[in-house]
C-alpha positions as CSV (number, residue, x, y, z in Angstrom):
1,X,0.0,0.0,0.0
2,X,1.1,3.5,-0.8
3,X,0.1,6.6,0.7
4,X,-1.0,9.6,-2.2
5,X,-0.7,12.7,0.0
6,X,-2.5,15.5,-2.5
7,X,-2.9,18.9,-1.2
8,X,-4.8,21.8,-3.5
9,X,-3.4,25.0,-2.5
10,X,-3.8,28.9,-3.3
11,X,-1.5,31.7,-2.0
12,X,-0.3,29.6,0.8
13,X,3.3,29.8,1.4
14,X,3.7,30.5,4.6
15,X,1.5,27.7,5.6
16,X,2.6,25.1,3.0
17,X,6.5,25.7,4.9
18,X,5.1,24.6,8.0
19,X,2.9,21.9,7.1
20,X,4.9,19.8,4.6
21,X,7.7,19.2,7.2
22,X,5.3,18.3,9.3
23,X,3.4,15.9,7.4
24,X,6.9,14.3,6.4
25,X,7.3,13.7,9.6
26,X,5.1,12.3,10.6
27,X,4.7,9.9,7.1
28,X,8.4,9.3,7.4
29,X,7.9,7.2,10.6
30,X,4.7,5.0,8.8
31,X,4.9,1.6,8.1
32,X,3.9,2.5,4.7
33,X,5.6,4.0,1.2
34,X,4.4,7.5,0.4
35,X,4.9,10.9,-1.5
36,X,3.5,14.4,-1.5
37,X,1.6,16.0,-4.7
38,X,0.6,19.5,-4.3
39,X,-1.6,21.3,-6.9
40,X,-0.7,25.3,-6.7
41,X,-3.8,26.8,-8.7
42,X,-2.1,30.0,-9.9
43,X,-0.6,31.3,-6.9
44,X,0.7,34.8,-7.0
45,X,2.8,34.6,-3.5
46,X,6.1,32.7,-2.7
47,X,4.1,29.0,-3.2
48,X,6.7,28.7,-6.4
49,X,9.7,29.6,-4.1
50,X,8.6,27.4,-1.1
51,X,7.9,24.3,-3.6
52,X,11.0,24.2,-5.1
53,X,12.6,23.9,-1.5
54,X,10.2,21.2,-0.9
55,X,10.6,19.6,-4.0
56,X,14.5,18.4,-3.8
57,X,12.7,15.5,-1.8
58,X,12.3,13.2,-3.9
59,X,8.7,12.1,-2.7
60,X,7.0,15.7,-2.9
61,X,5.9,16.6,-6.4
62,X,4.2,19.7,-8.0
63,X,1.9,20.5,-10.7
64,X,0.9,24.4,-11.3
65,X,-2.1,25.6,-12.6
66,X,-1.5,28.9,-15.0
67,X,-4.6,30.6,-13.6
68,X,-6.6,30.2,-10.7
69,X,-8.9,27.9,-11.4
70,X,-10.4,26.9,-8.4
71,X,-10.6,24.2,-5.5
72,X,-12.8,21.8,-7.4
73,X,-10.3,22.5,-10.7
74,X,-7.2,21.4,-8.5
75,X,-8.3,18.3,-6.7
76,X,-9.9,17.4,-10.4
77,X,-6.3,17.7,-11.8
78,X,-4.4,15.9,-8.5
79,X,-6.7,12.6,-9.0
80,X,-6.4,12.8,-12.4
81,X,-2.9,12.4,-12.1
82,X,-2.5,10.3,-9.0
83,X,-5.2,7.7,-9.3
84,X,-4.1,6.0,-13.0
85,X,-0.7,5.2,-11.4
86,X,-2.1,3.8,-7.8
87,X,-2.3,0.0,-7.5
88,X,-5.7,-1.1,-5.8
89,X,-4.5,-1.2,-2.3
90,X,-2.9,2.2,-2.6
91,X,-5.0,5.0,-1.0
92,X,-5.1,8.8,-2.0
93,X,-5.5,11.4,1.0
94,X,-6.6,15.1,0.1
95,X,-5.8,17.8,2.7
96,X,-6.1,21.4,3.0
97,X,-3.0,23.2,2.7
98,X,-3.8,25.8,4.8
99,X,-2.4,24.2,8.2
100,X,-5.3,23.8,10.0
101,X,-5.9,20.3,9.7
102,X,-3.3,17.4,12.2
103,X,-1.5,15.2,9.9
104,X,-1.5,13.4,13.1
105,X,-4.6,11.9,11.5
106,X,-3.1,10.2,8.8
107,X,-2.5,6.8,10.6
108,X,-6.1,6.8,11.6
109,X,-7.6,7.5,8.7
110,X,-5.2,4.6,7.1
111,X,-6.1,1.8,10.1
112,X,-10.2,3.3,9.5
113,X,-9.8,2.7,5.8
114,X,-8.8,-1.0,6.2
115,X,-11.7,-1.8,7.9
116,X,-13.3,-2.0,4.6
117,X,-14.5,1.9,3.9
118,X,-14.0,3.1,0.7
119,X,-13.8,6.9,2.4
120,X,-13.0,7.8,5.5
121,X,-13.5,11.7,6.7
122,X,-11.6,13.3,8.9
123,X,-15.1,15.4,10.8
124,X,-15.9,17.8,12.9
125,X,-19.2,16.5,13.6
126,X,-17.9,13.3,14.9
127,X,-18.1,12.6,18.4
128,X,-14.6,14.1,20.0
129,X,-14.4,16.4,16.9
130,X,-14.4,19.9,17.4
131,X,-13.5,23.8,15.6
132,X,-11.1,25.9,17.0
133,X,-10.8,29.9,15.6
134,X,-13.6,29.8,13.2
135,X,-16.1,32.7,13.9
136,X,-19.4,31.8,14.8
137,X,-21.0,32.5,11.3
138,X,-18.7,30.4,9.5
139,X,-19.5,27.6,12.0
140,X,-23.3,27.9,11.0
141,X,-22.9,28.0,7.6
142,X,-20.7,24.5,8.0
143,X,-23.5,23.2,10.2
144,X,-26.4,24.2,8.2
145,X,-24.6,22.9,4.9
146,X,-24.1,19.7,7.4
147,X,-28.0,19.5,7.7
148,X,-29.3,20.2,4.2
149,X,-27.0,17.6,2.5
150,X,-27.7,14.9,4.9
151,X,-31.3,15.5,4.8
152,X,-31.6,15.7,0.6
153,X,-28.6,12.8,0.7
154,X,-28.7,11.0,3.7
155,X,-25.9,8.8,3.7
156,X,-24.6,5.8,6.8
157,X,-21.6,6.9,8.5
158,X,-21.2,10.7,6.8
159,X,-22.0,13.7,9.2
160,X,-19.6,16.1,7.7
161,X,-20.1,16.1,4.1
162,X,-17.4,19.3,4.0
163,X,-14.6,18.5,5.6
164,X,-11.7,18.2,2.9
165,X,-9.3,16.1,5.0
166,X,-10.3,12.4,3.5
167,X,-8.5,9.3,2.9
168,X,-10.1,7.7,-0.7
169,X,-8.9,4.0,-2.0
170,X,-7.5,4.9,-5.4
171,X,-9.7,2.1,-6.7
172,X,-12.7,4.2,-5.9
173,X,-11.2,7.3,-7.2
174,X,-10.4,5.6,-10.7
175,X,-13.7,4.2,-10.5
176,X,-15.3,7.8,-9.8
177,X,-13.3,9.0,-12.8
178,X,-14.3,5.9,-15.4
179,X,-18.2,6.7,-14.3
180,X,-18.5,10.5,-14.0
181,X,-15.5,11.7,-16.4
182,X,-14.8,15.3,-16.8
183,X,-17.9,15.7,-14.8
184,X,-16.6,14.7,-11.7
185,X,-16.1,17.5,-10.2
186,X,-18.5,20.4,-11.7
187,X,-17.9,23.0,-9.1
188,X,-15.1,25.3,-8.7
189,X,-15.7,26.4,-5.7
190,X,-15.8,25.1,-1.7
191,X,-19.0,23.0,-2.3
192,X,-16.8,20.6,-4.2
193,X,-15.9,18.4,-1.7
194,X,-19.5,17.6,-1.2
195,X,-19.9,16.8,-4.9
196,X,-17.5,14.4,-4.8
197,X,-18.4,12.4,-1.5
198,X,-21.9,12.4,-2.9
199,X,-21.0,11.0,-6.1
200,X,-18.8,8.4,-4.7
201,X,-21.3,7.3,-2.7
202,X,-23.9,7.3,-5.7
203,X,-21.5,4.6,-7.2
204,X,-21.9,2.4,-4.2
205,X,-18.4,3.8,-2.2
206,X,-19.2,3.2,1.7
207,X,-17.9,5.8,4.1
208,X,-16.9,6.2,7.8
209,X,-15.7,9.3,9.8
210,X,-13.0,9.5,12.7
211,X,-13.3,13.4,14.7
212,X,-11.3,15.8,13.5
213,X,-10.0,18.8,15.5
214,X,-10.0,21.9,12.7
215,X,-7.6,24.8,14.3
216,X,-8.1,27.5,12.1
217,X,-6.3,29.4,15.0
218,X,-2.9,27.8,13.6
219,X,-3.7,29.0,9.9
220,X,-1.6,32.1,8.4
221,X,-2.9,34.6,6.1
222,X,-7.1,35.1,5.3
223,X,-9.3,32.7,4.7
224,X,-10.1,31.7,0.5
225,X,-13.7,30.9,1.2
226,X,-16.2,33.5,0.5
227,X,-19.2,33.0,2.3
228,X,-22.1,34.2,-0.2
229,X,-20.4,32.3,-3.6
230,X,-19.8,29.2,-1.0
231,X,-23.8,29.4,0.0
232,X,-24.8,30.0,-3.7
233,X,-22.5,27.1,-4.6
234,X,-23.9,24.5,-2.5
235,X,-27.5,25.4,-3.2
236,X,-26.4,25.2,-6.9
237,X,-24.7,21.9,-6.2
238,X,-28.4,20.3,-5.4
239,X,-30.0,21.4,-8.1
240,X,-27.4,19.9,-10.5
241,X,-27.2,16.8,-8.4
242,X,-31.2,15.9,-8.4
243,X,-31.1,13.2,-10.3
244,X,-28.6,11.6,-9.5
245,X,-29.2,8.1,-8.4
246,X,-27.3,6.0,-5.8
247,X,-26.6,2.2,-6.6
């Protein structure tokens, strides 16, 4: 088994210094193989200075949008290009590169995967989960999002249907891909994440959760998420997924 570490990024230098030591470390001391990918969507800080630090080890990679294109865009273009090469067993883990989630998870989500889950999300809805340095508007738009999609697409084991901290088996991604195609991912924006646990799930993928801790209090710079497009996005997201059926 080998570990696909994929982190979509935008303008986030100072955070993608701190985080990919630490998620080195942490990988380095698995009992598994691994390497890094990071998809920099048209950044216009130091990303491009940081990476090329980062990538004289051998197991982080980068690919660089020319334009910002997009969340949905960049984890599109990561499995695109991770999940042909992945043998069966091999799993692919997306992450936020803006610091705030533990790569202490990893090993977690790995042993929770095994267990015969096709997805396992790292949630803050989970029992033992919990958001630190969000405001209190942000929290109730995650909640609220939360309660929508699990009401229109009810799904066992999936309370956070946000979070972008996942492990995937690569199988499932390939077969995502082979089904869907370029429509895969549709939206650009934040709601994307939900798109793509709903329609892995709508090809029969069974999911589980482990808590999640989000510090957001650890995170430099502002936050890419804007709050209005992000609402108008989801609410466009289930309209287009209507009818969409689950196996």
């Amino acid at each position: 088994m080998k570990f696909r570490l994929l982190l979509p990024s935008f303008n986030e230098a100072e955070n993608l210094a701190i985080l990919i030591p630490s998620c080195i470390s942490v990988l380095e001391k698995a009992p598994f193989e691994y390497d890094i990918t990071v998809v920099d969507d048209g950044s216009t800080d130091e990303t491009a200075s940081i990476m090329s630090n980062c990538s004289k080890d051998r197991t982080v990679n980068l690919i660089r949008h020319s334009r910002n294109m997009g969340l949905g865009s960049a984890l599109f273009t990561g499995f695109k290009e991770l999940a042909p090469e992945c043998d069966d067993g091999d799993l692919i883990c997306t992450l936020d590169a803006d610091n705030t989630h533990p790569p202490q998870l990893f090993l977690p989500l790995t042993s929770k995967l095994s267990e015969g889950f096709d997805v396992v999300i790292a949630s803050r809805f989970e029992s033992g989960g919990e958001v630190i340095g969000l405001s209190l508007y942000r929290r109730m738009l995650s909640r609220a999002a939360a309660v929508v999609l699990s009401t229109v697409y009810p799904a066992v084991g999936v309370r956070d249907y946000t979070s972008g901290f996942r492990a995937y088996r690569a199988s499932c991604i390939r077969e995502a891909l082979d089904t869907f195609g370029d429509h895969f991912i549709t939206r650009a924006d934040f709601s994307c994440n939900a798109e793509i646990l709903i329609k892995i799930l709508s090809i029969g993928a069974k999911a589980a959760e482990i808590p999640l801790s989000l510090r957001y209090d650890r995170k430099h710079g502002s936050s890419k998420l804007r709050l209005v497009r992000t609402s108008m996005g989801y609410l466009a997201l289930l309209k287009s997924l209507r009818r969409l059926k689950r196996r």
